[in-house]
N, C-alpha and C positions, 0 to 999 in steps of 0.2 A: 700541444707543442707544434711550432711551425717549422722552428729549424736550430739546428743544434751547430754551433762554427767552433773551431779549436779558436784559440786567442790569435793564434799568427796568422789568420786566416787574412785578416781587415789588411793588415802591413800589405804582404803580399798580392791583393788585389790590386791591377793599376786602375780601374775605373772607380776604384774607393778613397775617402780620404782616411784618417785613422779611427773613427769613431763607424765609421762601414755606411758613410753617405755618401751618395753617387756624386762623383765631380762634377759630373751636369746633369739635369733633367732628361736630356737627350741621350742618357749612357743607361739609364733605365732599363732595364729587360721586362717586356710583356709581351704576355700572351696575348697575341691576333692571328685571326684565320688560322688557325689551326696550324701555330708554331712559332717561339719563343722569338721572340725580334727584340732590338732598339727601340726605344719611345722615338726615335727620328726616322723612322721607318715604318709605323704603324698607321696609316695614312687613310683615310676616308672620301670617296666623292663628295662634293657640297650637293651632290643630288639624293643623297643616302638617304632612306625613306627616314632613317631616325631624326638626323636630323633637320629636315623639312616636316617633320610631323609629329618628334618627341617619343614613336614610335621604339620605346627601348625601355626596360626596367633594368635596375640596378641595388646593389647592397652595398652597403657600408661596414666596413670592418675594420676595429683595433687588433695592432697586435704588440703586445705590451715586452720590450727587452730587459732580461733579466741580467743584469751584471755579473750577480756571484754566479750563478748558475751556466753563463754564457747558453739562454738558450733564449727564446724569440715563441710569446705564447700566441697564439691567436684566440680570439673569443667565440665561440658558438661558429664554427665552420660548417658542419654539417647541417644545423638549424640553419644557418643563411642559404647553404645550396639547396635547403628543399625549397624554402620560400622563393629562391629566387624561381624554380623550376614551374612554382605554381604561380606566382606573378605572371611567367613567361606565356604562360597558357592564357590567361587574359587577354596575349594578344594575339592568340592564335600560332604561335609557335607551339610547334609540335616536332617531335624524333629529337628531344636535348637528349645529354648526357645523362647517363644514372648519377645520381649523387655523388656515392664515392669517387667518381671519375674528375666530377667538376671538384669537389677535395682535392684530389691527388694535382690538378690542375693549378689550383690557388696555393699550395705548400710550392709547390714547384718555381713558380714563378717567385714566390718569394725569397725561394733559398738560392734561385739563380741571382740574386740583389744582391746576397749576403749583407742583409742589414746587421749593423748592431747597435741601434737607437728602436726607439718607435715608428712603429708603421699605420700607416691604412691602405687599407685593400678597398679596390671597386671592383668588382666583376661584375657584367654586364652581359645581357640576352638585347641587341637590337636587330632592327627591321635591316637590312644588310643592301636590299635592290634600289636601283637606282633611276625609279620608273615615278612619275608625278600621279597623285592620286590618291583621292582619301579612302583606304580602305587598308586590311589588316590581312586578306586571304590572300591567297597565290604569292607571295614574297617569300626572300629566304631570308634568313636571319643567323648572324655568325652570334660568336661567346669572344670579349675580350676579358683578360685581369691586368689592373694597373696598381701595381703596387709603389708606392710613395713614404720617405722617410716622416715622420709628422708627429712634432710634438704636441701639446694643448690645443685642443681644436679652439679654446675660448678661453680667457686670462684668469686660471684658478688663483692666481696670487692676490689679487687687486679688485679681486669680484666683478659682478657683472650688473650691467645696466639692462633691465627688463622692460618691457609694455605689453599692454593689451592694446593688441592688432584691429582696427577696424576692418580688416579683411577676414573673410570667412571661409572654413577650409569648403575644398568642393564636396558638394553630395555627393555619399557611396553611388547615389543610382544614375549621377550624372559621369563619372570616369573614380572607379574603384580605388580612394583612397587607400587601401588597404593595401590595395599591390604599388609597388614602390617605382611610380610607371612615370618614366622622365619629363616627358609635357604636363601631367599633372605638379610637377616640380616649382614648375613659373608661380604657381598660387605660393611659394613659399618668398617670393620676393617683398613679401612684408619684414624682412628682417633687414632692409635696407632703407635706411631711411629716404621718406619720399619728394622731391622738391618741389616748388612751387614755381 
């Protein structure tokens, strides 16, 4: 369980509208650097080693709202913080949070939304400095959560249109599939169709 809201909670919010979806993208509460901000305030250098170099891993999480219940589940939280913690080390981040911590961290941030729809969560370990250079040591690297209201990630009603991808995923021993590491992410731009 993520979070538990009385029913008049949604009303009473002014950055909600009645179903507890944020009136803007920008009224969002996330975790950055180390304290609950605005999504219009969470702000990145374009020199940020993650993104100049994909240098960041990340997890994907539902969390499923329960009507009768009024309560907001999330799925395998603790299993995604240890993964993300050992993805993290793949890139050389080291001193994260204990598990429980980065938990306590993604519940928080959620029930600062007070969602009452569906959610997804990203929490993310990236490369934080803002120094040019391909390499993974001597950088510091923050934890953000962005939590987002989100129905069907894909059209359950009407089915889906599938293919076999001419593209191949990368080799474990070229950049570790395994860990959920953002520049490895680009190989997944086979799901968009390609033009000529």
């Amino acid at each position: 369980m993520l979070t538990e809201k009385p029913k008049a909670h949604a009303a009473t919010d002014p950055h909600s509208d009645a179903h507890g979806s944020p009136a803007s993208i920008d009224d969002l509460v996330t975790y950055f650097q180390g304290e609950y901000v605005a999504m219009r305030d969470a702000k990145v250098s374009v020199l940020t080693h993650a993104f100049m170099y994909g240098t960041a891993v990340f997890e994907g999480i539902r969390a499923y709202w329960n009507e009768e219940q009024g309560v907001l589940y999330g799925l395998k939280l603790r299993e995604h913080m240890e993964r993300i913690r050992r993805n993290a080390g793949m890139l050389l981040m080291t001193d994260l949070p204990p598990v429980d911590e980065l938990v306590h961290i993604v519940v928080e941030t959620v029930r600062r939304n007070s969602f009452r729809v569906d959610a997804y969560v990203r929490p993310c370990f990236y490369k934080s400095g803002t120094s040019i250079g391909v390499r993974l040591h001597n950088l510091p690297h923050e934890f953000v959560v962005v939590a987002l209201p989100f129905g069907n990630y894909i059209d359950t009603e009407h089915g889906v249109r599938v293919m076999t991808s001419t593209w191949r995923r990368n080799a474990d021993d070229a950049l570790p599939a395994r860990g959920k590491i953002v520049g490895g992410y680009v190989n997944m731009v086979s799901r968009s169709p390609r033009r000529s």
